[in-house]
C-alpha positions as CSV (number, residue, x, y, z in Angstrom):
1,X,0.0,0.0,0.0
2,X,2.7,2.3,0.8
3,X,4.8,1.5,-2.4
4,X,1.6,2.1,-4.2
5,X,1.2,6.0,-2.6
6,X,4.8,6.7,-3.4
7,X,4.8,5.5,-7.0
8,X,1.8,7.8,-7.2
9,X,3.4,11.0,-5.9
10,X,6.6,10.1,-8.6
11,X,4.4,9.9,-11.0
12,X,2.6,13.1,-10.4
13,X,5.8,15.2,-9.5
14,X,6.9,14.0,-13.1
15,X,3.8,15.2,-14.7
16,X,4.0,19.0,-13.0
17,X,7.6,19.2,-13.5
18,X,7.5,18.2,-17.1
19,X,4.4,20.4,-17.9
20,X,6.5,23.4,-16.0
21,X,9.2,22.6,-18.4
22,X,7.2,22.7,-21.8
23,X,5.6,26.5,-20.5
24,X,2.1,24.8,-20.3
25,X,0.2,27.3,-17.9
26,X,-3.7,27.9,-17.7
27,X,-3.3,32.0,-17.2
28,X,-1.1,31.9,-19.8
29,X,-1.6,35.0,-22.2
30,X,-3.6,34.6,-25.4
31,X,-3.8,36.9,-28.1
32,X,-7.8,38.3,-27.9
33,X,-7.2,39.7,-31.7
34,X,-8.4,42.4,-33.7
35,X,-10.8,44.9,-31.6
36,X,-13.7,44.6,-34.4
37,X,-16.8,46.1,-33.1
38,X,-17.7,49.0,-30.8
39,X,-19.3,48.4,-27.5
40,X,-22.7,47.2,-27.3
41,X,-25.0,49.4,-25.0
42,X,-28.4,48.3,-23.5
43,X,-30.0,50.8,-21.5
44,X,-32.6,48.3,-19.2
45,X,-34.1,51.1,-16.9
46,X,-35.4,53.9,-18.1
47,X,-37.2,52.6,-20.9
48,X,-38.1,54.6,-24.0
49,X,-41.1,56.6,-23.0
50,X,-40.8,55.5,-19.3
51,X,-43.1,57.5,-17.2
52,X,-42.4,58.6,-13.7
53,X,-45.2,59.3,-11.8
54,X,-44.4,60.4,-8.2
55,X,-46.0,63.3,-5.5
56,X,-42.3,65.1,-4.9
57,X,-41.6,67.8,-6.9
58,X,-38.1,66.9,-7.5
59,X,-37.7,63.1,-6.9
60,X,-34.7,60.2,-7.5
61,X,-34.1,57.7,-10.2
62,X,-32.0,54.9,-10.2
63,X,-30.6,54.1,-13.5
64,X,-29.8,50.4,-14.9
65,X,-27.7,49.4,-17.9
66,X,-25.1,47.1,-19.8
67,X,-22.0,47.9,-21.6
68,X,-20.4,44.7,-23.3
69,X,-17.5,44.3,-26.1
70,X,-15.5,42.1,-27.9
71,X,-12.1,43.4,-26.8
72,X,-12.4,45.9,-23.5
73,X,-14.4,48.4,-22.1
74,X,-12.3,51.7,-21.5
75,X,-14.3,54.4,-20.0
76,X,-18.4,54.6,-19.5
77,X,-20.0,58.0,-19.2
78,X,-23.8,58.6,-18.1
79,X,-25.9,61.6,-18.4
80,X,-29.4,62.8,-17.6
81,X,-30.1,66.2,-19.8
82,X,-26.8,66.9,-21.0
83,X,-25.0,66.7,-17.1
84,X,-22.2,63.9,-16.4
85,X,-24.1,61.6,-13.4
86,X,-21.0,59.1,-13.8
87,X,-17.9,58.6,-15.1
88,X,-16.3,54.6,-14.9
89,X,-13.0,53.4,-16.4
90,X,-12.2,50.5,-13.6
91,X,-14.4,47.3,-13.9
92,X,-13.9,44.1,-12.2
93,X,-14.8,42.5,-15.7
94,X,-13.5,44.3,-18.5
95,X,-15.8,42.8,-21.1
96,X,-19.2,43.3,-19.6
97,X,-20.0,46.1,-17.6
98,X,-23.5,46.1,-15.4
99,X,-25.0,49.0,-13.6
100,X,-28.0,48.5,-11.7
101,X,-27.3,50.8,-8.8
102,X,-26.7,54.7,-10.1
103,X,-28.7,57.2,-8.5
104,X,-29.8,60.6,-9.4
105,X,-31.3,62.9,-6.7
106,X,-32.4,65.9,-8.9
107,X,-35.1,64.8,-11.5
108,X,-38.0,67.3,-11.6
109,X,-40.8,67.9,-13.4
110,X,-40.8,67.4,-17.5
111,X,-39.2,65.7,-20.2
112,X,-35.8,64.3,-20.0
113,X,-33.0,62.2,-21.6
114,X,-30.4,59.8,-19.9
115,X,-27.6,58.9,-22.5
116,X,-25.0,56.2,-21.8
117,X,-21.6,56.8,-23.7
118,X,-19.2,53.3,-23.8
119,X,-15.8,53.7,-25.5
120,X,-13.6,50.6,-25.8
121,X,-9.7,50.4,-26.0
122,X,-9.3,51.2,-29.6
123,X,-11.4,54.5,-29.4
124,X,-14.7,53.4,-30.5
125,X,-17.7,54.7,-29.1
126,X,-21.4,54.0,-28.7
127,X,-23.6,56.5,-27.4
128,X,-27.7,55.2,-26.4
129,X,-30.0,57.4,-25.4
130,X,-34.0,57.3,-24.0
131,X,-36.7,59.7,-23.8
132,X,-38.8,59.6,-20.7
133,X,-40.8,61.7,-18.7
134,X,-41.5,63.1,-14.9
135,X,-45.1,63.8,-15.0
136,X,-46.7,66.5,-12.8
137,X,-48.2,65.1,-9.7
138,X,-52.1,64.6,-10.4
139,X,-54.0,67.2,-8.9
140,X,-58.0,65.7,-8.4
141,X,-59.7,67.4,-10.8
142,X,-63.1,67.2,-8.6
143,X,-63.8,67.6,-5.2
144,X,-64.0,64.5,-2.8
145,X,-61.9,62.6,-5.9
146,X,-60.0,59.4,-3.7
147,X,-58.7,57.7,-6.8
148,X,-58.2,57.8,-10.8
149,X,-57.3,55.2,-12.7
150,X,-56.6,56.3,-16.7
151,X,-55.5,53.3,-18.1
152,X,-52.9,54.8,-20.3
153,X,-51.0,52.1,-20.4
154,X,-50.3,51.3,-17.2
155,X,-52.8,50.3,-13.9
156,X,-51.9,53.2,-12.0
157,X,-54.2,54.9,-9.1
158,X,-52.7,58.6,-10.1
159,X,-54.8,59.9,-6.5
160,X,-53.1,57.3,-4.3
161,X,-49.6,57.0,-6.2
162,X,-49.9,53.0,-6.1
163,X,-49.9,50.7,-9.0
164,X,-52.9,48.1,-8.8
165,X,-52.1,44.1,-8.1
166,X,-52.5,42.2,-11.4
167,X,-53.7,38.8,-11.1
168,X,-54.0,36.7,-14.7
169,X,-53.1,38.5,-17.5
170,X,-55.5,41.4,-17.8
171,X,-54.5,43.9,-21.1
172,X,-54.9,46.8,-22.9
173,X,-57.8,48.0,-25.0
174,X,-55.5,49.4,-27.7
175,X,-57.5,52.6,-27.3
176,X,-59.4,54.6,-24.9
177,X,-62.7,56.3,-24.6
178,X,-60.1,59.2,-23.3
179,X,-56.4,59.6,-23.2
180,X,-54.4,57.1,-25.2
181,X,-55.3,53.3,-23.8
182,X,-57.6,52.0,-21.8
183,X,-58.3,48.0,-19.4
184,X,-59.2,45.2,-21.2
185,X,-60.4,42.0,-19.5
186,X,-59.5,38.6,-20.0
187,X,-59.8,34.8,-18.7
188,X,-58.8,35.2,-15.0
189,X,-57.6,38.4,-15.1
190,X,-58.6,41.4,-13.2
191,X,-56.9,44.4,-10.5
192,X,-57.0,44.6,-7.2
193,X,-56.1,47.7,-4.8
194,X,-56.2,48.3,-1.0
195,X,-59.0,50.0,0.2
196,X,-57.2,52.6,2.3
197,X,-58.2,55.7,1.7
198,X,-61.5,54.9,-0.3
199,X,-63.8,53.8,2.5
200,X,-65.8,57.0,3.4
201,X,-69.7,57.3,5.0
202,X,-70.5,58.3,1.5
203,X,-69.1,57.0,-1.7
204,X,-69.5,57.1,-5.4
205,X,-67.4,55.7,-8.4
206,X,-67.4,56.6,-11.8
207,X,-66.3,54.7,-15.4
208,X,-66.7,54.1,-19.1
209,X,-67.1,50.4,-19.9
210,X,-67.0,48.8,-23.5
211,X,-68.9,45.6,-22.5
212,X,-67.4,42.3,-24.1
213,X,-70.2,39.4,-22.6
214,X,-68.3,36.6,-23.3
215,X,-68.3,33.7,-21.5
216,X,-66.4,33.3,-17.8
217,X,-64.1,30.6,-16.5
218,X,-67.8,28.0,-15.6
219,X,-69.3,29.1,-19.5
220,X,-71.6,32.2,-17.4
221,X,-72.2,35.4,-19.5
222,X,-72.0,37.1,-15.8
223,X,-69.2,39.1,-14.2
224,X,-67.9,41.5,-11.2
225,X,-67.2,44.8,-12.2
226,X,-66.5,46.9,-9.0
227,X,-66.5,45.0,-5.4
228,X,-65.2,46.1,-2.4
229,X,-66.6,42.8,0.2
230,X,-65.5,41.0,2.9
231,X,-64.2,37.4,2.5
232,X,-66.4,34.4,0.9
233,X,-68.3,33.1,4.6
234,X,-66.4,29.7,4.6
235,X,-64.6,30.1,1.4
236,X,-67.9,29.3,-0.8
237,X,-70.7,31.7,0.1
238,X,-70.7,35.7,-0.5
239,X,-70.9,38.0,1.8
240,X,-73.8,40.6,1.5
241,X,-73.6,42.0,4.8
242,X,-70.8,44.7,3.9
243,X,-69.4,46.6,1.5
244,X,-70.6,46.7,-1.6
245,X,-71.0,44.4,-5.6
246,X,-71.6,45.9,-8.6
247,X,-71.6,43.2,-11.5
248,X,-73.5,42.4,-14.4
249,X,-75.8,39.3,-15.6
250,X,-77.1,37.9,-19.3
251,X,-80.8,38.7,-19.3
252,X,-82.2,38.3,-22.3
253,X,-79.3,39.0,-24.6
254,X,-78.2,42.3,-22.8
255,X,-76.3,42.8,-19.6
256,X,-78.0,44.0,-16.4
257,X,-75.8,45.8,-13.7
258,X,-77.1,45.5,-10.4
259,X,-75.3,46.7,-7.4
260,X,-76.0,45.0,-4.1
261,X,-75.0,47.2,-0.3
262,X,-74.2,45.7,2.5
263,X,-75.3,48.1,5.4
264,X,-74.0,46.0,8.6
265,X,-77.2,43.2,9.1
266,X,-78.3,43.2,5.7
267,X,-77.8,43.6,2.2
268,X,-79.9,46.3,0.0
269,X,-80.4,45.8,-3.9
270,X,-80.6,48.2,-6.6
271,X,-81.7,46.6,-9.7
272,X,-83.2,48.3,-12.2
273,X,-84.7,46.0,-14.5
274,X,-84.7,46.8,-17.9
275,X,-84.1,50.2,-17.4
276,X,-79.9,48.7,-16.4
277,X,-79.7,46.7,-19.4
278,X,-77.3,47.6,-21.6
279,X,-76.7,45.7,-24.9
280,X,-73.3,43.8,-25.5
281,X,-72.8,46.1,-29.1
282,X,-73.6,49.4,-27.2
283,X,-69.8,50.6,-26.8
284,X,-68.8,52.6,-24.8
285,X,-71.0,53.3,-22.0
286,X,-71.1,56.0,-18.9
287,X,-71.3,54.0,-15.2
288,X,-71.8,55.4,-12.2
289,X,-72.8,54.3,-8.0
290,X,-73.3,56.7,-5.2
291,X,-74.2,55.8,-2.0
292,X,-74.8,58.5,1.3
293,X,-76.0,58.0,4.3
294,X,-79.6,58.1,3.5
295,X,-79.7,56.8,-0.7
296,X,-78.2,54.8,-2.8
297,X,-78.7,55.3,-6.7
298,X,-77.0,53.8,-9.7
299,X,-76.7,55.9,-13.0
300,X,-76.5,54.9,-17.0
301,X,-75.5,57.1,-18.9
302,X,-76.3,60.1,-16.6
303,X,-80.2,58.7,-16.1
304,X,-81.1,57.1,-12.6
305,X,-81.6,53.1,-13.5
306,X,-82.1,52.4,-9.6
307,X,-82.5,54.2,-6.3
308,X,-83.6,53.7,-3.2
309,X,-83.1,54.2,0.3
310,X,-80.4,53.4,2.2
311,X,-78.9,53.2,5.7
312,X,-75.3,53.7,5.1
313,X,-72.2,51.6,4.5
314,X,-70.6,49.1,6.4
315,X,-66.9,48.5,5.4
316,X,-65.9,45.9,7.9
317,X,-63.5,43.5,6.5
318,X,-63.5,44.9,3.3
319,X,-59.7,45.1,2.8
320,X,-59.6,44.2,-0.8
321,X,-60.8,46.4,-4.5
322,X,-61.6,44.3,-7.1
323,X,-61.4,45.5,-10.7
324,X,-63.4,43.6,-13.6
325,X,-63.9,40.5,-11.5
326,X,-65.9,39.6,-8.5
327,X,-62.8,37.4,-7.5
328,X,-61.3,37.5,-4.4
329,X,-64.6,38.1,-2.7
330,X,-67.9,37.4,-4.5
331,X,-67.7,34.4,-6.7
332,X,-70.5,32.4,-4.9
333,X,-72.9,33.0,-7.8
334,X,-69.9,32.9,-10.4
335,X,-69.4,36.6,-11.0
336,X,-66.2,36.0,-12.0
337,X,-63.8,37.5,-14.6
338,X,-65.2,40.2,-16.8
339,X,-63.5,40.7,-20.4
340,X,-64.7,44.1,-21.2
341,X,-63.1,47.5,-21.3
342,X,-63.4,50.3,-18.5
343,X,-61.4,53.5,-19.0
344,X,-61.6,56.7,-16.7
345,X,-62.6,54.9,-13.1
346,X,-62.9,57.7,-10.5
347,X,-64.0,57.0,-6.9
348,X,-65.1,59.8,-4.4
349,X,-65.8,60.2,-0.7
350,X,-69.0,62.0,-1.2
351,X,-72.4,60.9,-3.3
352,X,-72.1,63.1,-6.2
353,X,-75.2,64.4,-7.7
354,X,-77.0,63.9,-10.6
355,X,-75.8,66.6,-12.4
356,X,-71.9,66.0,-11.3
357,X,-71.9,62.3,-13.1
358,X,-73.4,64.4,-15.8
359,X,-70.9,66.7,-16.2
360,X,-68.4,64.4,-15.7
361,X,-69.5,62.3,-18.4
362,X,-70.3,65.7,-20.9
363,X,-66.4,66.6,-20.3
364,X,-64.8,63.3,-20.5
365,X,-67.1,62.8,-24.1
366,X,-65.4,66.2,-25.0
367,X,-68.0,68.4,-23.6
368,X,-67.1,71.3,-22.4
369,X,-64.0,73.3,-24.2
370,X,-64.5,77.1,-23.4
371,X,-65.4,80.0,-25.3
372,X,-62.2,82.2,-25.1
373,X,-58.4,81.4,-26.3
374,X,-56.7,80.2,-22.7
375,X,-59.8,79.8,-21.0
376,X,-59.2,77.1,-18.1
377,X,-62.3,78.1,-15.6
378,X,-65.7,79.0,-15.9
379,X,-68.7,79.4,-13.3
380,X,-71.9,80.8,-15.0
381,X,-73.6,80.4,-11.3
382,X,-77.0,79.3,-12.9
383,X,-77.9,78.1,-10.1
384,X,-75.6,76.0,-9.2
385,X,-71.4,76.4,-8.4
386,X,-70.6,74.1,-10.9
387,X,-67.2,74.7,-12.8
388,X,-67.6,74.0,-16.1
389,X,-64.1,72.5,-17.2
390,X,-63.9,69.8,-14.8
391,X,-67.3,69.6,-13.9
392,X,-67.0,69.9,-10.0
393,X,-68.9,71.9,-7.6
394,X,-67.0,74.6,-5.3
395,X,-67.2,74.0,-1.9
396,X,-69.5,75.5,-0.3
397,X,-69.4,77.7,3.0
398,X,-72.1,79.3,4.9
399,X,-75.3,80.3,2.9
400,X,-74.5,82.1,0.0
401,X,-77.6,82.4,-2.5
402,X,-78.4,83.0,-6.3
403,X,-79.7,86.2,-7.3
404,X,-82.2,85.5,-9.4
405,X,-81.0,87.4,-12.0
406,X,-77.6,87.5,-13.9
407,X,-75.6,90.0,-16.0
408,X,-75.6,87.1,-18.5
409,X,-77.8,84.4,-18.2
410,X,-80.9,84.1,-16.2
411,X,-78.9,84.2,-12.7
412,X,-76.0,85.0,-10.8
413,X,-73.8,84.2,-7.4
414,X,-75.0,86.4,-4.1
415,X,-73.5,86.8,-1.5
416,X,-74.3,86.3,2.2
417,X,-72.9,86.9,6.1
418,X,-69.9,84.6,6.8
419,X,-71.0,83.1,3.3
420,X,-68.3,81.8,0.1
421,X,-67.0,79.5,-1.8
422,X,-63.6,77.7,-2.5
423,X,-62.3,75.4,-5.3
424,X,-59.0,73.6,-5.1
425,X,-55.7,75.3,-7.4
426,X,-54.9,72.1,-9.1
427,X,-54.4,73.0,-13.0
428,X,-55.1,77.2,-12.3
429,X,-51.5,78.0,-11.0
430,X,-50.3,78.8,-14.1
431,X,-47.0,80.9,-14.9
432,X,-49.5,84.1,-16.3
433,X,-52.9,84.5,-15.3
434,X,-56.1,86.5,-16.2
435,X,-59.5,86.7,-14.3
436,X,-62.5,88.4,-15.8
437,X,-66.3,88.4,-13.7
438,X,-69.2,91.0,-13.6
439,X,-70.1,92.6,-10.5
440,X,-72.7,93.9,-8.8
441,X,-71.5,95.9,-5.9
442,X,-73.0,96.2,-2.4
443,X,-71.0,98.3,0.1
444,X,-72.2,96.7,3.0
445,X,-69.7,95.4,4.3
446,X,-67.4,98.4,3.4
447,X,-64.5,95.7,3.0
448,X,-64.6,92.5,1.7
449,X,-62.5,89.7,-0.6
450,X,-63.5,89.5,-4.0
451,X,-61.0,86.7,-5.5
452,X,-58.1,85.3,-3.4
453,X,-55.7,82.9,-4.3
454,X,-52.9,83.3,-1.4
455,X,-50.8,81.4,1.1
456,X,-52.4,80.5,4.7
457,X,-52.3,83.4,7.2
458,X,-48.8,83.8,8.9
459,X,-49.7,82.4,12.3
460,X,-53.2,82.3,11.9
461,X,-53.5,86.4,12.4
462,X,-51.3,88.3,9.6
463,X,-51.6,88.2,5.7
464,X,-48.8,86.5,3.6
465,X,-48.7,88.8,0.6
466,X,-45.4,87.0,-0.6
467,X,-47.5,85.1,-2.7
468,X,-50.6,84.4,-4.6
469,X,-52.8,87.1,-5.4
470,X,-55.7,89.1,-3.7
471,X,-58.3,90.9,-5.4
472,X,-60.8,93.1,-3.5
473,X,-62.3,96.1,-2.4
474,X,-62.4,98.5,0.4
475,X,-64.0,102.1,1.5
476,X,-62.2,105.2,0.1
477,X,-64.3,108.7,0.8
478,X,-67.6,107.0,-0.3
479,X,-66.6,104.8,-3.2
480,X,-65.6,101.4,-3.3
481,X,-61.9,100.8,-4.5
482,X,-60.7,98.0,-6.1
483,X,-57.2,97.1,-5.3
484,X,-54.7,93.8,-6.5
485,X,-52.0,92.8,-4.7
486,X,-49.4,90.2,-6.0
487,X,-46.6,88.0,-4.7
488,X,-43.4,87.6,-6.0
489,X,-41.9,85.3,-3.5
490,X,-39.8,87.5,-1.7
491,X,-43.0,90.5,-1.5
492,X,-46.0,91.4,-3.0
493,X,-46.4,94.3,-5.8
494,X,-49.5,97.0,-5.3
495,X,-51.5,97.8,-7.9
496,X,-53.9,100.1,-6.7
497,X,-55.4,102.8,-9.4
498,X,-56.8,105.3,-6.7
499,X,-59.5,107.4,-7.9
500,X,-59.1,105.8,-11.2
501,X,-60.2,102.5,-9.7
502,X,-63.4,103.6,-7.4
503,X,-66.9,102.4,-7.8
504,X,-69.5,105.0,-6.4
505,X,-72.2,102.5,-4.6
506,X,-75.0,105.1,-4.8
507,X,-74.8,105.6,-8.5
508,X,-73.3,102.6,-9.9
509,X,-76.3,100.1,-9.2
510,X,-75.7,97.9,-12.2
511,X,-73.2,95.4,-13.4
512,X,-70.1,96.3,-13.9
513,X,-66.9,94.1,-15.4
514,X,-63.7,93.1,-13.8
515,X,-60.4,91.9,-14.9
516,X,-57.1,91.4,-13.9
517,X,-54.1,90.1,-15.9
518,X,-51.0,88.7,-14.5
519,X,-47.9,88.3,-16.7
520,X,-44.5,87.6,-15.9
521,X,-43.3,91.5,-16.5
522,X,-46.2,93.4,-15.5
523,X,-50.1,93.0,-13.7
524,X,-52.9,95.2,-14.8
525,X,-56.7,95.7,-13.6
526,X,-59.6,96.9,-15.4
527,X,-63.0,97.9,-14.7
528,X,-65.5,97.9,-17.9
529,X,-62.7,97.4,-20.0
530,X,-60.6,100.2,-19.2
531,X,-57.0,99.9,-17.8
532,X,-57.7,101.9,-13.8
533,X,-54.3,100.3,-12.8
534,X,-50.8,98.7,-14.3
535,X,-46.9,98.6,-13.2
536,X,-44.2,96.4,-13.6
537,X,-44.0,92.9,-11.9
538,X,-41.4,90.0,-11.5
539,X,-44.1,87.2,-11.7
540,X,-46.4,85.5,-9.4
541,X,-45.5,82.9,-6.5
542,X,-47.7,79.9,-6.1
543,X,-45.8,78.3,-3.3
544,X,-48.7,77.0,-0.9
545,X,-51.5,78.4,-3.1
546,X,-53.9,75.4,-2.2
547,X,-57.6,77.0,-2.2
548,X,-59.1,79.4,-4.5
549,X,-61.6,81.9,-2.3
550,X,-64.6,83.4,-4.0
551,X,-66.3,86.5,-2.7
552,X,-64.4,86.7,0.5
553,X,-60.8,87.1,2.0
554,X,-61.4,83.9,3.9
555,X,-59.7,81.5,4.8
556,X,-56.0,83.0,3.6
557,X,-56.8,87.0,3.5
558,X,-58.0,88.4,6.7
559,X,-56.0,90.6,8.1
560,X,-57.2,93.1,7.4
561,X,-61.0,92.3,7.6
562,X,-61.7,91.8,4.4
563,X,-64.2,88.9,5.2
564,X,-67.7,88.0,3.0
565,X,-68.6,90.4,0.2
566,X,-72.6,90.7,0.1
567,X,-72.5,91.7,-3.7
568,X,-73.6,89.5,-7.1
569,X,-70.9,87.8,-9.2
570,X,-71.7,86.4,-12.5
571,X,-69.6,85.0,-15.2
572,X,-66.4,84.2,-13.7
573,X,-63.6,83.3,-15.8
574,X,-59.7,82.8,-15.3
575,X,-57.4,82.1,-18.1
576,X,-54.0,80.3,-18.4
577,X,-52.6,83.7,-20.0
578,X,-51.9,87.6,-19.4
579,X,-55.0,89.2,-21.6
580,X,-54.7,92.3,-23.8
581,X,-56.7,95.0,-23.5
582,X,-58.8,93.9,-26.7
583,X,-59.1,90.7,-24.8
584,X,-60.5,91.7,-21.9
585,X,-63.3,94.2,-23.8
586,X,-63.7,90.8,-26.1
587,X,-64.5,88.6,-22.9
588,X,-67.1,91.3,-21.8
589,X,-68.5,92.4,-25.2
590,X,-69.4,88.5,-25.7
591,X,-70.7,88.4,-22.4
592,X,-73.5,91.0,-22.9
């Protein structure tokens, strides 16, 4: 045995020393040859047309690509817009290059470019480059709004910045009944959301759906569209008790949708009948549920299908949103996957109204467009607060009234004690703006806000007229004055006409026009078309410009008391530009 182990160590001590002696080595150099090709770039992260969709004004992205070539890799450079992020020219592995972990801190708002330049040893260089975008964060468009889904191509709550769950393989439409794409259904395949933030006392949802009634998973032309339930009760049966179902079922060649509540102890339907049939080659088709405290009603098309009272919501349990399927929670009666279209799904904490869906639906169809070159907001106050671009009601606060008559139109916005309204910035902060509105002045109170779009109070007691803008109005000898005041950031700019700018109360009884223009040189005011005040301006400040305050100071301008104005307002208008002169008499000309 031991003769065998040494013989085997001579043997072996042969073999090394002889392969030592030919030069036989396994890092010994070998000629790679000719450097033929330039490096090979592949940019994984951000994708061509890559949309970033976050709340921060100026977020961070974290970049991810390859650099390979047939030789060596010298140096790598990466850019976003034009400025050096990195520089590399020492890699562990000289051929292929990965970068998954470069951050940038400074992306803001807008279009942008992140360009990856490889060179190899020989000089050669490949430069890649990708065009994405950092959207704007999504401002509701309509008071109460909890979440909006678009479907552009992604499944993206734009309210609650969270991408929905995907079970299956749900798709895209190809199209949308707005914007550029929108759901499509298939086999097993639907979204699901928490429910944080969406479970209110009241509720309502909103949505375009393309229905497609083929056949589920178990052959049923049935499906869940919306639910929001609690678990199956012992895995098989549905739970009716909470939450709520709307779905759809074959009768007679169309789909009904009925929605079934669950207030707590029971569950309360809302089936219309034929009146909630809609037919499989209808297209696209307007959806809507609201449910307060007291009613619950489901709209087609704008029209009531169902209502009925109502004794409010319970959410218990109901963790889970399902989108085109009843699946998690309410399969019991095989409502399962549903393989038709929705585009535009909204969902409020408040029951809208009749004439909300309605005007939801109008704009989204391409209703409303405006009447005037920049326009962007427009209250008629014909009885109603109603916003015609995005189809939202102000807020409302106090009592305010109508006045029965309007300087266009049959009626008008008045005033009353402690009484106005407010509607959120989002979309009306724009780099020049223009406001245009007739009046009908009562001097009682001998102060008051008119249109204020301005910071919170400093401390809760002084004004902050660093930014923002206030319009109103205030005694001088007699007359009422009307005075604009702008911020800059770092102060505010006066434009106050004097005489030029006064209103006698006793004499001028009627309607009279307003305006004021805001560019990024210079602010100006009118009254019935005439210029009573202009100067020189370094631009407007919107820093924490949140609410919009109609006929009164309050909440942001009251330091000086100028609270609730008692006069009429009709015809207000603001617009994304400064106005000319011409403009402005254009606005009022057309008005009368």
């Amino acid at each position: 045995m031991r003769t065998i182990k040494t013989l085997a160590q001579s043997i072996l001590a042969v073999v090394l020393f002889y392969s030592c002696d030919q030069g036989i080595d396994g890092l010994t150099q070998v000629d790679p040859g000719a450097d033929a090709s330039a490096p090979q770039v592949t940019i994984n992260y951000p994708l061509e047309g890559t949309t970033i969709k976050v709340l921060e004004l100026v977020t961070s992205i974290t970049v991810d690509f390859e650099v390979t070539d047939d030789i060596e890799v010298a140096t790598i450079e990466a850019s976003i817009d034009g400025n050096k992020i990195a520089t590399m020219n020492n890699f562990l592995d000289y051929r292929r290059v990965v970068v998954d972990d470069l951050n940038y801190d400074g992306l803001d708002d807008g279009d942008h470019i992140f360009t990856v330049n490889a060179t190899d040893l020989d000089g050669k260089t490949t430069s890649v480059t990708v065009n994405f975008v950092k959207e704007p964060a999504y401002v509701p468009l309509y008071t109460g709004e909890t979440l909006y889904m678009p479907f552009d191509g992604d499944y993206f709550d734009l309210v609650g910045l969270r991408p929905a769950d995907e079970a299956g393989s749900p798709g895209f439409f190809g199209e949308g009944f707005v914007g550029l794409n929108a759901y499509e259904g298939a086999l097993e395949s639907y979204l699901t959301l928490p429910t944080e933030g969406l479970q209110e006392s009241e509720f309502s949802a909103v949505f375009w759906i393309n229905v497609n009634d083929a056949a589920n998973i178990v052959g049923s032309k049935r499906a869940g569209v919306l639910i929001m339930s609690p678990p199956m009760i012992d895995g098989t049966s549905n739970d009716l008790t909470k939450g709520f179902r709307l779905f759809r079922e074959e009768v007679g060649g169309n789909q009904r949708f009925k929605l079934n509540i669950g207030s707590g102890s029971s569950g309360h339907w809302f089936d219309g009948g034929e009146a909630a049939d809609v037919s499989p080659d209808a297209g696209w088709t307007h959806m809507a549920i609201t449910m307060s405290q007291t009613t619950a009603t489901v709209y087609i098309n704008g029209e009531v299908v169902s209502t009925g009272d109502f004794p409010g919501l319970d959410w218990t349990d109901c963790d889970i949103l399902s989108i085109m399927s009843g699946a998690p929670n309410f399969t019991g009666w095989n409502h399962w996957s549903d393989q038709s279209s929705i585009d535009e799904l909204r969902m409020f904490n408040r029951a809208l109204s009749q004439g909300e869906i309605q005007n939801i639906m109008t704009t989204e169809a391409g209703g409303f467009v405006g009447t005037f070159d920049g326009e962007m907001f427009y209250m008629p106050f014909e009885g109603d607060t109603m916003e015609m671009f995005t189809a939202s009601e102000a807020a409302v606060v106090g009592s305010p009234g109508f006045a029965g008559e309007g300087a266009f139109g049959d009626n008008a916005y008045a005033g009353g004690i402690d009484s106005y309204l407010t509607f959120p910035t989002g979309g009306i902060t724009t780099s020049e703006f223009s406001a245009t509105m007739w009046y009908k002045v009562n001097a009682d109170p001998n102060r008051a806000g008119i249109l204020v779009m301005g910071p919170p109070m400093i401390d809760g007691t002084s004004n902050d007229l660093n930014k923002g803008f206030r319009f109103f109005r205030e005694d001088a000898g007699g007359m009422q004055r009307f005075k604009l005041n702008v911020g800059f950031g770092d102060g505010g700019s006066w434009f106050d006409g004097g005489a030029a700018a006064d209103v006698d109360p006793a004499t001028d009884t009627g309607w009279i026009h307003l305006a004021f223009t805001i560019s990024g040189t210079e602010a100006v005011v009118y009254i019935d078309g005439e210029v009573v005040s202009q100067g020189a301006f370094a631009g407007v400040d919107w820093t924490d410009c949140n609410v919009l305050s109609i006929m009164s100071g309050a909440p942001n301008f009251t330091g000086w008391n100028h609270w609730y104005d008692l006069s009429y307002l009709d015809e207000l208008r603001l617009f994304d530009k400064a106005l000319s002169q011409e403009e402005v008499q254009s606005v009022m000309n057309l008005d009368l």
